[in-house]
KOLRO-73248 format. One record per residue: residue number from 1; residue in one letter; x negated, y, z negated of N, C-alpha, C, O in turn. Coordinates in pm, whole numbers, plus 32768, in hexadecimal, padded with zeros to 4 digits. Atoms other than C-alpha are relative to their C-alpha. Example, Ala and Ser with C-alpha at 12.3 -4.5 7.8 and 13.67 -1.06 7.14 Angstrom:
2
> k | r | n_u | n_v | n_w | ca_u | ca_v | ca_w | c_u | c_v | c_w | o_u | o_v | o_w
> 1 | A | 7FA7 | 7F89 | 8000 | 7B32 | 7E3E | 7CF4 | 7FA6 | 8078 | 8000 | 7F3E | 8076 | 7FBE
> 2 | S | 8052 | 7F89 | 8006 | 7AA9 | 7F96 | 7D36 | 804D | 806D | 7FB7 | 801A | 80DC | 7FA6
END
This chain:
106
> k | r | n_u | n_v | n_w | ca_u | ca_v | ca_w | c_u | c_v | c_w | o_u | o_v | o_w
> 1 | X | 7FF1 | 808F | 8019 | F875 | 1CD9 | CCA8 | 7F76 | 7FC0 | 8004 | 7F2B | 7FE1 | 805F
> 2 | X | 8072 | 802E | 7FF9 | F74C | 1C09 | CC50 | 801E | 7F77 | 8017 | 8066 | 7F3A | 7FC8
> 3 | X | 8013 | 80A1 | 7FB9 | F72C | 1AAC | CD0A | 7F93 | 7FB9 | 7FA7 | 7F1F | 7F9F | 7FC9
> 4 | X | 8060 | 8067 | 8066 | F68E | 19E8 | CBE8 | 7FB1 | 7F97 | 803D | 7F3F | 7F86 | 8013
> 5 | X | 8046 | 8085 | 7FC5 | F626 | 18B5 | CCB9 | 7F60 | 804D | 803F | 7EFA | 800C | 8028
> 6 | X | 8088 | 7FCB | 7FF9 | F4F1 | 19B0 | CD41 | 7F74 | 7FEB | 7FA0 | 7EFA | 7FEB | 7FB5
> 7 | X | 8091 | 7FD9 | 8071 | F433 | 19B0 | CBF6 | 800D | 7F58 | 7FE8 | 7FF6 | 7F3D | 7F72
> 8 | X | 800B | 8098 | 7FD6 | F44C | 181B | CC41 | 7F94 | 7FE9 | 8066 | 7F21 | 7FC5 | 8049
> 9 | X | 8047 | 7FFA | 7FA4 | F3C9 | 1822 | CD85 | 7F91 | 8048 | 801C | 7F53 | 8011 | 8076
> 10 | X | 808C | 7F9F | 803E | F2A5 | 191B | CD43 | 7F90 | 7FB8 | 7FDC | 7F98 | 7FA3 | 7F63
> 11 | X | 8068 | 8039 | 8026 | F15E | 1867 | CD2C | 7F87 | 8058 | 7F73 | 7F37 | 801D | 7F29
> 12 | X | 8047 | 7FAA | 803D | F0B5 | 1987 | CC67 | 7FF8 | 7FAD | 7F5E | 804D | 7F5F | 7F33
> 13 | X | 7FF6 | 800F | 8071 | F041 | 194F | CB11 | 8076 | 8001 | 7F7A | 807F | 7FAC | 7F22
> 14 | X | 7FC3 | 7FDC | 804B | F15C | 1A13 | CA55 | 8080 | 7FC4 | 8011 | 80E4 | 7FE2 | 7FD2
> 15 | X | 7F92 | 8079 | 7FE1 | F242 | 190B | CAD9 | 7FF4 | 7F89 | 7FF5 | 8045 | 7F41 | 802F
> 16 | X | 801C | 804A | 801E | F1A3 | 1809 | CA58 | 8070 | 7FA3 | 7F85 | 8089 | 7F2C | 7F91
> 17 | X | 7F95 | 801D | 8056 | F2B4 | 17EA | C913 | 805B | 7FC5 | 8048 | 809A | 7F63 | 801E
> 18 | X | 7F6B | 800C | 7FDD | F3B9 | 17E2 | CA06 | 8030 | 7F81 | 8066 | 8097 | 7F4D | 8090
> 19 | X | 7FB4 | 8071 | 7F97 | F35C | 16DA | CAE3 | 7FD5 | 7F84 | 7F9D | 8004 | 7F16 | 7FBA
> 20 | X | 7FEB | 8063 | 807B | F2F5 | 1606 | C99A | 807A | 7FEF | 7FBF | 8094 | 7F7E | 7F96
> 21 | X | 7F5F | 800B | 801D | F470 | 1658 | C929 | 802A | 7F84 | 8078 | 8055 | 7F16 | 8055
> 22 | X | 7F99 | 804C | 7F9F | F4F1 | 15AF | CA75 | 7FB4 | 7F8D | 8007 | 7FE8 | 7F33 | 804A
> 23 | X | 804C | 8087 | 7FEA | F3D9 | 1499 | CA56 | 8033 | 7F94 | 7F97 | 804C | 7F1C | 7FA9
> 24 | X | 7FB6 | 8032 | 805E | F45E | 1452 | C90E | 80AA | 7FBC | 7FD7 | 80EF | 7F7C | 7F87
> 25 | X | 7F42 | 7FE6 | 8016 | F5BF | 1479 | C95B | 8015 | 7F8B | 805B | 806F | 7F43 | 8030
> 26 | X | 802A | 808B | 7F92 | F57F | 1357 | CA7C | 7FE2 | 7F71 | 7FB8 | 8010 | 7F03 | 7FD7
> 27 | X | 802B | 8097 | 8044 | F4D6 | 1256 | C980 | 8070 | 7FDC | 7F88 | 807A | 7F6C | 7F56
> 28 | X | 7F8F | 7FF6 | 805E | F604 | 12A8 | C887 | 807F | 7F99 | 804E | 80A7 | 7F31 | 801A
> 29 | X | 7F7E | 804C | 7FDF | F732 | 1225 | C96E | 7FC2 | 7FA0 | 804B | 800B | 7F47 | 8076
> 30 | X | 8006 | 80B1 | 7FC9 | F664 | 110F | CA10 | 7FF7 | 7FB6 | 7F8A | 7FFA | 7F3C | 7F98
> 31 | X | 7FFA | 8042 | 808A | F652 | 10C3 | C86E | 8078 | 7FD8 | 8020 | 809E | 7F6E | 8052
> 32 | X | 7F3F | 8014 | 7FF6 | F7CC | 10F5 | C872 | 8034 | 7F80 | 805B | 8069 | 7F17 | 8036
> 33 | X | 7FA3 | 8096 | 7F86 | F840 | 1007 | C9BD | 7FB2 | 7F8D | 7FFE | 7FD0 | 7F2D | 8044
> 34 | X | 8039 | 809C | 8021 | F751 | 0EF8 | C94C | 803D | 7FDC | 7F4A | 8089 | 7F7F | 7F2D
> 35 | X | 7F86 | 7FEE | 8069 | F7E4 | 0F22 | C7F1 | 8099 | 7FD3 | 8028 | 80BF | 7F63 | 8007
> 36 | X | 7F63 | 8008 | 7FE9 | F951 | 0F27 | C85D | 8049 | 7FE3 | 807E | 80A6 | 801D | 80B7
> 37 | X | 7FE9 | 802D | 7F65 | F950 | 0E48 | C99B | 809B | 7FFB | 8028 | 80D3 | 8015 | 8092
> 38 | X | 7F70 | 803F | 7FBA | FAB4 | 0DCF | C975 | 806F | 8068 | 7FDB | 80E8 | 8052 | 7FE5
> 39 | X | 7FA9 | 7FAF | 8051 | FB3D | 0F05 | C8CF | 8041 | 806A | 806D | 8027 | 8072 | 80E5
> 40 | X | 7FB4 | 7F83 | 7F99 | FC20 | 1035 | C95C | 7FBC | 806B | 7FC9 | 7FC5 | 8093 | 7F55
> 41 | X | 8054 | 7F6B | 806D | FB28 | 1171 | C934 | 8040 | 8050 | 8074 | 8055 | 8033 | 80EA
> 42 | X | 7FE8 | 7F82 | 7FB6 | FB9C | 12C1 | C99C | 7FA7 | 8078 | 7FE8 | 7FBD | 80AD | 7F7B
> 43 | X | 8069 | 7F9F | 803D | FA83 | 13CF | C98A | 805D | 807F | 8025 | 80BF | 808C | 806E
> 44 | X | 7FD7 | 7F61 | 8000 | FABE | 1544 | C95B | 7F5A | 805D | 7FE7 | 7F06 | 804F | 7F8E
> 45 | X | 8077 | 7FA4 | 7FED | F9A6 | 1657 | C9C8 | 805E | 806B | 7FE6 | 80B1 | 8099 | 8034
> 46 | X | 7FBF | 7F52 | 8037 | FA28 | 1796 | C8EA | 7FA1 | 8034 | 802B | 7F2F | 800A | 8015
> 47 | X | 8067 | 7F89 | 7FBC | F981 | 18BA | C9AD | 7FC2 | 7FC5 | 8072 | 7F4C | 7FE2 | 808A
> 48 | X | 806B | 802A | 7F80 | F91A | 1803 | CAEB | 8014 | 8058 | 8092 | 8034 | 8033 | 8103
> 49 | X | 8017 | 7FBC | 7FA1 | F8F7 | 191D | CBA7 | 801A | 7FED | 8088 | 8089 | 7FF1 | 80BC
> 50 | X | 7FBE | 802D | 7F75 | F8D3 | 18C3 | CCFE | 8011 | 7F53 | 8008 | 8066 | 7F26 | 8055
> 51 | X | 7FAE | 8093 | 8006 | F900 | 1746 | CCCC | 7F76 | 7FB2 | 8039 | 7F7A | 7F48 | 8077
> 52 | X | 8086 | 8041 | 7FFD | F75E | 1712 | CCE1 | 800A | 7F7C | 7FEB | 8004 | 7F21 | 803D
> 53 | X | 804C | 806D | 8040 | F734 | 161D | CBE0 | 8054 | 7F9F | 8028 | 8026 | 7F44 | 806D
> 54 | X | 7F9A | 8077 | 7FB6 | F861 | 1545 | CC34 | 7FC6 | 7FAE | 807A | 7FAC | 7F37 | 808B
> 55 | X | 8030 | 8055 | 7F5B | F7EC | 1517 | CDA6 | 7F7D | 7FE8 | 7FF6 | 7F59 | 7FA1 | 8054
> 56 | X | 8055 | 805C | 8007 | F688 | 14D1 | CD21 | 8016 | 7F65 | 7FBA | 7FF2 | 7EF5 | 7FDD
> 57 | X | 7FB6 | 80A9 | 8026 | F728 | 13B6 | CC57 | 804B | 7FBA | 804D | 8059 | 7F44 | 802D
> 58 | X | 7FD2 | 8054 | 7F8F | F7E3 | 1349 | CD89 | 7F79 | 7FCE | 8054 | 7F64 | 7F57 | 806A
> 59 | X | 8073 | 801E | 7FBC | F6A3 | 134A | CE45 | 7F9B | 7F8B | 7FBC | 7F6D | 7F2C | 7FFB
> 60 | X | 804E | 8063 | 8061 | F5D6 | 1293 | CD03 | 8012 | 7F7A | 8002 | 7FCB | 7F1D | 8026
> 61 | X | 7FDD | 80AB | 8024 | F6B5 | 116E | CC9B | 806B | 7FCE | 8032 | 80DA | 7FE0 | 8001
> 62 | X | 7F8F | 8038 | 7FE9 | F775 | 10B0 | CD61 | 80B1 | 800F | 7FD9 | 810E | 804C | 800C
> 63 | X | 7F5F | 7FFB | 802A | F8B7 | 1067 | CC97 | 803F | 809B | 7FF4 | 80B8 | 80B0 | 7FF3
> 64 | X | 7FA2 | 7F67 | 8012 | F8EF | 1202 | CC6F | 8054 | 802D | 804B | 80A8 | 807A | 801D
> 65 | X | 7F9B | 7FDC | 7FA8 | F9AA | 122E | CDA1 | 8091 | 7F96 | 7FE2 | 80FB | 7F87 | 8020
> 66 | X | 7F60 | 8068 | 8027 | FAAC | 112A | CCF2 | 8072 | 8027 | 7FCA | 80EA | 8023 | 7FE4
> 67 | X | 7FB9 | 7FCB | 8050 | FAFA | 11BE | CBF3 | 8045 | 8092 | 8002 | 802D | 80DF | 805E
> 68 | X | 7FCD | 7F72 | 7FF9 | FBD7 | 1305 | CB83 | 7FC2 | 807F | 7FAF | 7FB0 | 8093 | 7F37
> 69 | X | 8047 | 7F73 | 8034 | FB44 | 143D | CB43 | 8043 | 807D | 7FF9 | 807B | 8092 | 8064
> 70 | X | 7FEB | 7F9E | 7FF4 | FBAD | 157B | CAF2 | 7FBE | 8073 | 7FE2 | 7F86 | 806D | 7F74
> 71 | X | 8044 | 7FAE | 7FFD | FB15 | 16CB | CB26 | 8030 | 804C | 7FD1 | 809F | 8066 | 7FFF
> 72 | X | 7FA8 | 7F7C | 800A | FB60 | 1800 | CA5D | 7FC2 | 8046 | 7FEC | 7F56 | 8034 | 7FB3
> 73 | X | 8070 | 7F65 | 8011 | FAEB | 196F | CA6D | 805B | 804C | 800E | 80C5 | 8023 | 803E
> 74 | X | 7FC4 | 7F8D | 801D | FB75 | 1AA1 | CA3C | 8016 | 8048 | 8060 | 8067 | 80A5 | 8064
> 75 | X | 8049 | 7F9F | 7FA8 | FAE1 | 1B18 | CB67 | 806D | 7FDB | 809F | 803B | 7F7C | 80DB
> 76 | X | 7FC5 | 803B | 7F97 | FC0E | 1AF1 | CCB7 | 7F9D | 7FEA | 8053 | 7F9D | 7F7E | 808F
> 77 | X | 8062 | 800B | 7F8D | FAD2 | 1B37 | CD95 | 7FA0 | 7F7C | 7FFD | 7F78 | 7F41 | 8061
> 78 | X | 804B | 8092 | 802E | FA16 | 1A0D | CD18 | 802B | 7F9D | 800C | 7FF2 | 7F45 | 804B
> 79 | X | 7FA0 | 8062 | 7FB4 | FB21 | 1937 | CD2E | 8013 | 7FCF | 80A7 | 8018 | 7F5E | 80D8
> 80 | X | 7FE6 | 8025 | 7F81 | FB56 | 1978 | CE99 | 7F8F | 8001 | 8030 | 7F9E | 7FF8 | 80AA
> 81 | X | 806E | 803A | 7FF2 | F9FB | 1945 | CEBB | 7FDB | 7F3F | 7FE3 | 7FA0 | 7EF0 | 802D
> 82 | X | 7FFC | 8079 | 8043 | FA13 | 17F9 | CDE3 | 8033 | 7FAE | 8075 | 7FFB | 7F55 | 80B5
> 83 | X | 7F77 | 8050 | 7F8C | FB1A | 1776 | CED2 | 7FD8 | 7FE7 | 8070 | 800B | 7F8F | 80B5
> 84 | X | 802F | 8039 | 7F5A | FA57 | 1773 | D012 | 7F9F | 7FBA | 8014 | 7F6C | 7F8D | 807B
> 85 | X | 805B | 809E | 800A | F975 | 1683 | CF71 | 8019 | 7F73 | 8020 | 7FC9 | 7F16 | 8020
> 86 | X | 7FE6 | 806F | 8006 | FA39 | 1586 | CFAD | 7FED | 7F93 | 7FD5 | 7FDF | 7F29 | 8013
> 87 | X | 7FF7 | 8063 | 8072 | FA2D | 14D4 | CE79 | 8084 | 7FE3 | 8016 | 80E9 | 801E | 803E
> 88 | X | 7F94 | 8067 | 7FDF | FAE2 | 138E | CE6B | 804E | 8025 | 7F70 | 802D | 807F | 7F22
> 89 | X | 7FB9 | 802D | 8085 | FBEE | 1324 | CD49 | 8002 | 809B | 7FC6 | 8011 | 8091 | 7F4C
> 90 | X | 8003 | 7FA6 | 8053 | FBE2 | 14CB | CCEE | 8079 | 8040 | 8001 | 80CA | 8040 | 805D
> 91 | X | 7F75 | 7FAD | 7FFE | FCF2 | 15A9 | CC60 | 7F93 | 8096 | 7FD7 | 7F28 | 8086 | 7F9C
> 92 | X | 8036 | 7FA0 | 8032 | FC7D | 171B | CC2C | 802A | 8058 | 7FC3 | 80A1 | 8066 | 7FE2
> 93 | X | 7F9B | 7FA2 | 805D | FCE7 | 182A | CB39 | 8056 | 7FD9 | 7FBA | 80BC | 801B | 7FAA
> 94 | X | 7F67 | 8035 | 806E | FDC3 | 175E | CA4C | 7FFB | 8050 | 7FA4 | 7F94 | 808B | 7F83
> 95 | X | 7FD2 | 7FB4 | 8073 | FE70 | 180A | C93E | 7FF4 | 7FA7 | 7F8A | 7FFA | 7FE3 | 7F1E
> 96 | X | 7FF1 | 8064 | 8048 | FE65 | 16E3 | C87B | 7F6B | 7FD5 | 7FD6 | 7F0D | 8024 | 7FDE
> 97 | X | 807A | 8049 | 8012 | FD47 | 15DB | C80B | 8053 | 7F65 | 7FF3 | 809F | 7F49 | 7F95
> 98 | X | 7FD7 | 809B | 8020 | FDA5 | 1452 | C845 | 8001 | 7FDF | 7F97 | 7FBE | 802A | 7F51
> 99 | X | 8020 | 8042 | 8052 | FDD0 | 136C | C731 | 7F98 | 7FCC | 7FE6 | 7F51 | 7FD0 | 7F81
> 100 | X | 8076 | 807C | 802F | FCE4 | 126F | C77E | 7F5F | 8026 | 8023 | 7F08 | 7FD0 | 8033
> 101 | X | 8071 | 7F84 | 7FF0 | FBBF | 138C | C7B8 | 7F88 | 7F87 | 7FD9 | 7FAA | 7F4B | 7F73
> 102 | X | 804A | 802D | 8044 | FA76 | 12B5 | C787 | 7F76 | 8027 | 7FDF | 7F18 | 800A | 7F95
> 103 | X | 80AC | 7F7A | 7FF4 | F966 | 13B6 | C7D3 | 8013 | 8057 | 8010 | 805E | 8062 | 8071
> 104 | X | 7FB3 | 7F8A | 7FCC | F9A1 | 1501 | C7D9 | 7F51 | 8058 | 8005 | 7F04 | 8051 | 7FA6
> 105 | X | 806F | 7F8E | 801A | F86B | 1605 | C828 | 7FE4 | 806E | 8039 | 8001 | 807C | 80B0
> 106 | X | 7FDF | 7F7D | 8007 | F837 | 1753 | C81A | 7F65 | 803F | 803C | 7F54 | 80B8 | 8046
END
């Protein structure tokens, strides 16, 4: 099992992409909830491994612990990793994808 959130936390050079992904992925949904103050957003992280990026976006921007999120991966071990993050508003492993999906990233 590989714990993806590592090659995040890794200061080294060759992790440089990855923490520009999550720097990016940060200035994206504070776009979004200043965008869509009064709206109902539900995000979806397809492949969120252990449930990193989520709980850095809880940590980032305020309103993220409001809203509903769902986590999905393939992976059960990741999941029950995900889960002891104690991310707010989360469902994990859906079979499904919400309707009103307004960001989804991969």
């Amino acid at each position: 099992m590989i714990i993806h959130s590592k090659t995040y936390e890794y200061k080294g050079l060759g992790n440089y992409v990855h923490r520009s992904r999550l720097n990016n992925i940060i200035k994206y949904y504070t776009y979004l909830f200043n965008s869509f103050q009064n709206k109902k957003i539900i995000v979806a992280d397809v492949g969120c491994s252990d449930g990193f990026i989520l709980k850095k976006l809880e940590e980032n921007i305020k309103q993220f612990s409001k809203i509903k999120k769902c986590g999905f991966d393939h992976s059960r071990d990741l999941i029950k990793i995900a889960k002891k993050r104690d991310l707010k508003n989360t469902t994990e492993q859906n079979r499904t994808l919400p309707k009103s999906i307004r960001g989804i990233f991969l």
